[in-house]
N, C-alpha and C positions, 0 to 999 in steps of 0.2 A: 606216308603220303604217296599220292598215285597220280601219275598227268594222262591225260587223254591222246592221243594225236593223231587228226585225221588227215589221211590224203586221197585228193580223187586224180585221179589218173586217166586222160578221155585219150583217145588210137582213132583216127581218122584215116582208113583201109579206099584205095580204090576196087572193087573186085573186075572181073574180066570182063563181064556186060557195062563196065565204066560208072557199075553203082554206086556210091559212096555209102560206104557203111563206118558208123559211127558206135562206138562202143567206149563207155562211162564205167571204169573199176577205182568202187571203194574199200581204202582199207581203213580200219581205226586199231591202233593198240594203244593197248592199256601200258602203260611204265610205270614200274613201283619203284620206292627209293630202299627196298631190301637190295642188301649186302650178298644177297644170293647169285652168284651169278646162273648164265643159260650153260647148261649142261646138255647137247644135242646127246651122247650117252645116253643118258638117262630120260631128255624128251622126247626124243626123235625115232623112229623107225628105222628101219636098215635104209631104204631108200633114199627120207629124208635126209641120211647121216652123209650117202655118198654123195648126195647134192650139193650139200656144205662143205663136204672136201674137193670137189669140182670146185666150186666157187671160190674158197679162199686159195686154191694152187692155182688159180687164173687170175684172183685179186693182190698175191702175194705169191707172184710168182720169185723160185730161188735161182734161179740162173736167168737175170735181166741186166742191161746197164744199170749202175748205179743211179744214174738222173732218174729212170722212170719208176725206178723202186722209190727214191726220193716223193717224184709228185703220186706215186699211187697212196705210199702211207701217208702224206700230206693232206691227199683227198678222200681218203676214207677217217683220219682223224677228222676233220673237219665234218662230213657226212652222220658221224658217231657223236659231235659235239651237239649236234640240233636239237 
């Protein structure tokens, strides 16, 4: 079984002539209920790879107070549950 789920994402920019510029970003992924998990290894390019270690050592960071490591994995479980 596989769910859909889309999000739009709208960014309301003022530019320097005081234009307003307005830009509308859709994503959709597909979610499968395979046992497989994501493997960046194996999906990802080198670039992508060091994206997603950028990202999880700034999302899970290992030298923070304990409180905010607390609410970060609180709000990334929660973010993961949706």
């Amino acid at each position: 079984m596989s769910e859909s789920i889309e999000r739009h994402i709208t960014t309301v920019t003022t530019s320097e002539d005081g234009t307003v510029v307005t830009r509308v970003t859709h994503t959709s992924v597909r979610v499968s209920a395979s046992s497989d998990c994501f493997d960046p290894e194996r999906c990802c390019d080198e670039h992508e790879r060091a994206l997603i270690a950028a990202m999880r050592a700034y999302l899970r960071p290992q030298h923070a107070p304990q409180s905010l490591i607390d609410r970060l994995e609180a709000t990334l479980d929660h973010c993961c549950g949706e």
